[in-house]
mmCIF file of the C-alpha atoms, coordinates in Angstrom:
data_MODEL
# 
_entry.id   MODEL 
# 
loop_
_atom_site.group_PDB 
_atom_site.id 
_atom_site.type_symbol 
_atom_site.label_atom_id 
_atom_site.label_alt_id 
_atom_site.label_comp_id 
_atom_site.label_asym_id 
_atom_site.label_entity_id 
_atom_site.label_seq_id 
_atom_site.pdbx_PDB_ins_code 
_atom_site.Cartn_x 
_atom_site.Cartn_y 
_atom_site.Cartn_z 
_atom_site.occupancy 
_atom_site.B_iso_or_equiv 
_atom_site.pdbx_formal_charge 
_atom_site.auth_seq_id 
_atom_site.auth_comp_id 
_atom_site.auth_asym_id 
_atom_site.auth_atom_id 
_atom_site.pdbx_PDB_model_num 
ATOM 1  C CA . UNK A 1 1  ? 5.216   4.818   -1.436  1.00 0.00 ? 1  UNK A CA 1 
ATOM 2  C CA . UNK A 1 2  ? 8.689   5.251   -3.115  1.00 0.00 ? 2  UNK A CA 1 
ATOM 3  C CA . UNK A 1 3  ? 10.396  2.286   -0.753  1.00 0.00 ? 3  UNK A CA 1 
ATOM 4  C CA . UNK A 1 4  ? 7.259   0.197   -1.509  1.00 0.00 ? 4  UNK A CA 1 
ATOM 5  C CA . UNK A 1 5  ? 7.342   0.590   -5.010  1.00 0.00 ? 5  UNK A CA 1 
ATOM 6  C CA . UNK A 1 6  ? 11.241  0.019   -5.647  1.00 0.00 ? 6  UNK A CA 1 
ATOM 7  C CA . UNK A 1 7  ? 11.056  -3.093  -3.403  1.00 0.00 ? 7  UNK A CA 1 
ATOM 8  C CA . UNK A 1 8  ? 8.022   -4.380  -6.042  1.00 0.00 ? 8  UNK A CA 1 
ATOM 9  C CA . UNK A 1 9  ? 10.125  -3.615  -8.697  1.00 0.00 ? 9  UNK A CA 1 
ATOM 10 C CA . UNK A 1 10 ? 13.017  -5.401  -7.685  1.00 0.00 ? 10 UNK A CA 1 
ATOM 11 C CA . UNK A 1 11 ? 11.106  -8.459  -6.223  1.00 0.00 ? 11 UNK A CA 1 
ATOM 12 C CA . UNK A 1 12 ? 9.470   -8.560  -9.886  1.00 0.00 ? 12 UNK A CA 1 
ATOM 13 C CA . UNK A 1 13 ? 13.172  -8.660  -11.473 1.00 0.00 ? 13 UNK A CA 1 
ATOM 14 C CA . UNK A 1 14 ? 14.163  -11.203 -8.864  1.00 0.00 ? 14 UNK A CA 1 
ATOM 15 C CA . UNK A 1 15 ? 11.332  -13.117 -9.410  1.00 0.00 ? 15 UNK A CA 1 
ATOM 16 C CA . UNK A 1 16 ? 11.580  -12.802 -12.902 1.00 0.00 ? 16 UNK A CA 1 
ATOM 17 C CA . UNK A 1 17 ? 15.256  -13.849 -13.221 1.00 0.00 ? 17 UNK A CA 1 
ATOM 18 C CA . UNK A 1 18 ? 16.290  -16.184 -10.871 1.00 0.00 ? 18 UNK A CA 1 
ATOM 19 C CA . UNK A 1 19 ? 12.410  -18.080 -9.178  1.00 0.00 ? 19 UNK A CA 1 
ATOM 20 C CA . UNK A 1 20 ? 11.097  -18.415 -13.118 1.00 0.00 ? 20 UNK A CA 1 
ATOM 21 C CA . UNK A 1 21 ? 13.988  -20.450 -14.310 1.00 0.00 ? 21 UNK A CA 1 
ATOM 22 C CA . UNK A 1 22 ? 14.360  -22.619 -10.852 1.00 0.00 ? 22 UNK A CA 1 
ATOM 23 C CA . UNK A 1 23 ? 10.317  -23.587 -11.419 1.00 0.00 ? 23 UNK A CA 1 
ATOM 24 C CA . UNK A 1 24 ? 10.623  -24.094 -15.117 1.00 0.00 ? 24 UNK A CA 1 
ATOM 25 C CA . UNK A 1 25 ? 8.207   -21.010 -16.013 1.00 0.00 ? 25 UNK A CA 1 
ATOM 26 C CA . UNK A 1 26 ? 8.991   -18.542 -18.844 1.00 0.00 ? 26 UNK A CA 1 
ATOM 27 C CA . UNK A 1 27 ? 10.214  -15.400 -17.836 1.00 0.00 ? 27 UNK A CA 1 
ATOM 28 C CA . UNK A 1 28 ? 7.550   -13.202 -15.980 1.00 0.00 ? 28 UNK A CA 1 
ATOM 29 C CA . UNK A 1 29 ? 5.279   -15.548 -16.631 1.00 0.00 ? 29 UNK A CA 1 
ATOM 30 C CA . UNK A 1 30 ? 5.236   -17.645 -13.869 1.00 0.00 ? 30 UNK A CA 1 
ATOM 31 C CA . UNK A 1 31 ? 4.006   -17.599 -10.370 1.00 0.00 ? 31 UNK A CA 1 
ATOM 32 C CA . UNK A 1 32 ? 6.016   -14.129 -8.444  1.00 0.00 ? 32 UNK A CA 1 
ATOM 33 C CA . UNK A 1 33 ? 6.695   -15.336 -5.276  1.00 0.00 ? 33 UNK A CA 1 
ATOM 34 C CA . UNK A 1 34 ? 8.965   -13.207 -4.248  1.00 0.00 ? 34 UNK A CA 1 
ATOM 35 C CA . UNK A 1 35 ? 6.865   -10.074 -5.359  1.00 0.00 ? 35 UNK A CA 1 
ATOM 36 C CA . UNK A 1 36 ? 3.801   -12.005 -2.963  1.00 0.00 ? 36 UNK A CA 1 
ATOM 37 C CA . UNK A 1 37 ? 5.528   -12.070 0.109   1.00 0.00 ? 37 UNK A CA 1 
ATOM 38 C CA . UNK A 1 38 ? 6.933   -8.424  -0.123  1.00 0.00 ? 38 UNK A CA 1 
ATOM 39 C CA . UNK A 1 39 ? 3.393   -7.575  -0.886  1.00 0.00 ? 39 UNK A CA 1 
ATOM 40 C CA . UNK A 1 40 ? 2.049   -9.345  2.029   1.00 0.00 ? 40 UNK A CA 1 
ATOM 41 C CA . UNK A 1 41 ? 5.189   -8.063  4.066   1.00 0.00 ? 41 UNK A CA 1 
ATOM 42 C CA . UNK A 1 42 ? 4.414   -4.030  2.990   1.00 0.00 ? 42 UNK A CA 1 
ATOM 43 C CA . UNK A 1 43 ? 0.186   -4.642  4.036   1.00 0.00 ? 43 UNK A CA 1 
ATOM 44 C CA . UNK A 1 44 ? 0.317   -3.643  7.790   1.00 0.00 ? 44 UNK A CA 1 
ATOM 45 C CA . UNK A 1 45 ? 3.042   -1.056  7.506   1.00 0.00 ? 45 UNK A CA 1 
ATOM 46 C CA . UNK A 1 46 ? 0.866   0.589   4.255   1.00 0.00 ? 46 UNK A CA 1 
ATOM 47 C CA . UNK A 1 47 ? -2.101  0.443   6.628   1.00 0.00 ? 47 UNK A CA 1 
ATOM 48 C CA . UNK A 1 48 ? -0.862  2.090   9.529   1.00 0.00 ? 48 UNK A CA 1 
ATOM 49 C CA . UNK A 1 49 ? 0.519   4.733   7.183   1.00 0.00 ? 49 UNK A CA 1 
ATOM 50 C CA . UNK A 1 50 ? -2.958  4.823   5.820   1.00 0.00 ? 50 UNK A CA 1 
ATOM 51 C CA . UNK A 1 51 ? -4.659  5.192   9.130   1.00 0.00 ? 51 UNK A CA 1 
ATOM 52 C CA . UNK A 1 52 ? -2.292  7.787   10.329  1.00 0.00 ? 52 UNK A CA 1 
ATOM 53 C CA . UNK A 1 53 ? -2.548  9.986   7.310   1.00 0.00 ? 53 UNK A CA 1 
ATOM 54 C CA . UNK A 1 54 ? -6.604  9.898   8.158   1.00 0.00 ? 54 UNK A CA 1 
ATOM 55 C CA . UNK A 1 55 ? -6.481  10.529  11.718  1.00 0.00 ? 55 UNK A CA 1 
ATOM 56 C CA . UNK A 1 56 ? -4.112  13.947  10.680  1.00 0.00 ? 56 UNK A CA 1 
ATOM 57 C CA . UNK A 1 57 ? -7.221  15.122  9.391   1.00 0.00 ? 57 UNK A CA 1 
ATOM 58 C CA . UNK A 1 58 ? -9.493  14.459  11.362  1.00 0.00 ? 58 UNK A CA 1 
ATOM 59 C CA . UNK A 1 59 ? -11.173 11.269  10.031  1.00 0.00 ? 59 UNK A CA 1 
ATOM 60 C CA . UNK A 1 60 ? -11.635 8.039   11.981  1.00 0.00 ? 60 UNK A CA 1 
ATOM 61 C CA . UNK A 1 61 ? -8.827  5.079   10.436  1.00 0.00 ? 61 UNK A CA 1 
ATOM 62 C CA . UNK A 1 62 ? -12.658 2.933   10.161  1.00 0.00 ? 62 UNK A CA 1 
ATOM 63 C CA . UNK A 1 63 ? -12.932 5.217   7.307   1.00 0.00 ? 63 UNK A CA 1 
ATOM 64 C CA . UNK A 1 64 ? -9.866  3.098   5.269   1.00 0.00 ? 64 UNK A CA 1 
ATOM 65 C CA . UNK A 1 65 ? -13.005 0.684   4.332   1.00 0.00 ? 65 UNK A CA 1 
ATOM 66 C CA . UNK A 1 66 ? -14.679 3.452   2.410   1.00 0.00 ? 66 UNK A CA 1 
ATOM 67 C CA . UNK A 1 67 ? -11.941 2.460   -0.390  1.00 0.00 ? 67 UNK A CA 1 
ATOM 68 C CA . UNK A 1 68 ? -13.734 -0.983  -0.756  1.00 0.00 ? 68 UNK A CA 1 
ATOM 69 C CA . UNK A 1 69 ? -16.524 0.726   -2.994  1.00 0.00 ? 69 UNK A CA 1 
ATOM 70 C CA . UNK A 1 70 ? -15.582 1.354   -6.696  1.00 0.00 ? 70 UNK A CA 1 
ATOM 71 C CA . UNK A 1 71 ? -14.259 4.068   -8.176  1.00 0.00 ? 71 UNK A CA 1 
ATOM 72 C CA . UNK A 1 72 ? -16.496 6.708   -5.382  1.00 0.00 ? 72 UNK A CA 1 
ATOM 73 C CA . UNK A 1 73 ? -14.879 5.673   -2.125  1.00 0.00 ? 73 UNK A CA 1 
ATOM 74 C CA . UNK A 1 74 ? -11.234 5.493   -3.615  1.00 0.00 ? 74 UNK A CA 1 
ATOM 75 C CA . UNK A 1 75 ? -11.852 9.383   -4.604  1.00 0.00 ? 75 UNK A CA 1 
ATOM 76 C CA . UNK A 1 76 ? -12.934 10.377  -1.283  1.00 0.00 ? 76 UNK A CA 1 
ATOM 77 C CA . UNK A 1 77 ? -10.046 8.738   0.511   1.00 0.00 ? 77 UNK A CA 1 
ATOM 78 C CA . UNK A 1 78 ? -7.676  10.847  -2.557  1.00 0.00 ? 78 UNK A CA 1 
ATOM 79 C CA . UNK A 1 79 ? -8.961  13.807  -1.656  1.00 0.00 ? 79 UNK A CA 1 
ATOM 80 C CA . UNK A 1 80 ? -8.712  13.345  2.309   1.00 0.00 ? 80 UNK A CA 1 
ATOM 81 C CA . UNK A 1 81 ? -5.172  12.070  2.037   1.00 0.00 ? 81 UNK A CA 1 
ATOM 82 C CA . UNK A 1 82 ? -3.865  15.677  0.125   1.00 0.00 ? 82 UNK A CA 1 
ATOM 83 C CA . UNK A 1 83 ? -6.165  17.586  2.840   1.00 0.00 ? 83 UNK A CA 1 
ATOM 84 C CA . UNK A 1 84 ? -3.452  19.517  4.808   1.00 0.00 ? 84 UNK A CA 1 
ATOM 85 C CA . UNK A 1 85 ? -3.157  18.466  8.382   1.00 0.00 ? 85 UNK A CA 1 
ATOM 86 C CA . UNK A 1 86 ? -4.985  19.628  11.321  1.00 0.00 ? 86 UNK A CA 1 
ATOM 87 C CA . UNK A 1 87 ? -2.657  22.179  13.066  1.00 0.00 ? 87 UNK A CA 1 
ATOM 88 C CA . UNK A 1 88 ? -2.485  21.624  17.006  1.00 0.00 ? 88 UNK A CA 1 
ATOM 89 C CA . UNK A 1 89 ? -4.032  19.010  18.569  1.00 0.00 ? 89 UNK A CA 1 
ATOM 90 C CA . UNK A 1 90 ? -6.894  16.614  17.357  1.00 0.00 ? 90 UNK A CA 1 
ATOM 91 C CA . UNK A 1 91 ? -8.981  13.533  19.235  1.00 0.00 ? 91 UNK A CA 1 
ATOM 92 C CA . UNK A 1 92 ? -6.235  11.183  17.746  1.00 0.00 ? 92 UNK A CA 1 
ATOM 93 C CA . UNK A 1 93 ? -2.930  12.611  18.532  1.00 0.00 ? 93 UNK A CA 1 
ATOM 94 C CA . UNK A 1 94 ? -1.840  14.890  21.423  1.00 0.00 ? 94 UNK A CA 1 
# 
């Protein structure tokens, strides 16, 4: 989360800085192009992460789409990722 974070941050200064003036655009106003593709480029690693973190605990990585409902299934995947991990072996992992 730290690595995905700074890399947003400086992709938003980048874009901010150097794409806004080549397009014309104001200042962090314009479209962040730079922040999209990082973005797009962090989605698969973030869900893998994601997926792993559930099977440590015992949950299927089909439960990721629980975080599609508002507000409720965001809270249940919280709580699941600061679960502590199964100790020895589980149906995921050997």
């Amino acid at each position: 989360m730290l690595f995905s974070i700074l890399a947003h941050i400086a992709a938003s200064i980048v874009d901010g800085f150097l794409v806004a003036p080549i397009l014309g655009t104001q200042m962090f106003q314009g479209p962040e192009i730079l922040t999209g593709l990082v973005s797009l480029g962090l989605l698969l690693p973030s869900i893998a992460v994601t997926v792993r973190r559930l099977h440590d605990v015992g949950r299927s990585g089909w439960w990721i789409f629980l975080g599609l409902l508002p507000l409720i299934g965001a809270l249940v995947l919280l709580y699941w990722y600061v679960q502590p991990s199964q100790t020895g072996p589980n149906r995921y992992a050997a």
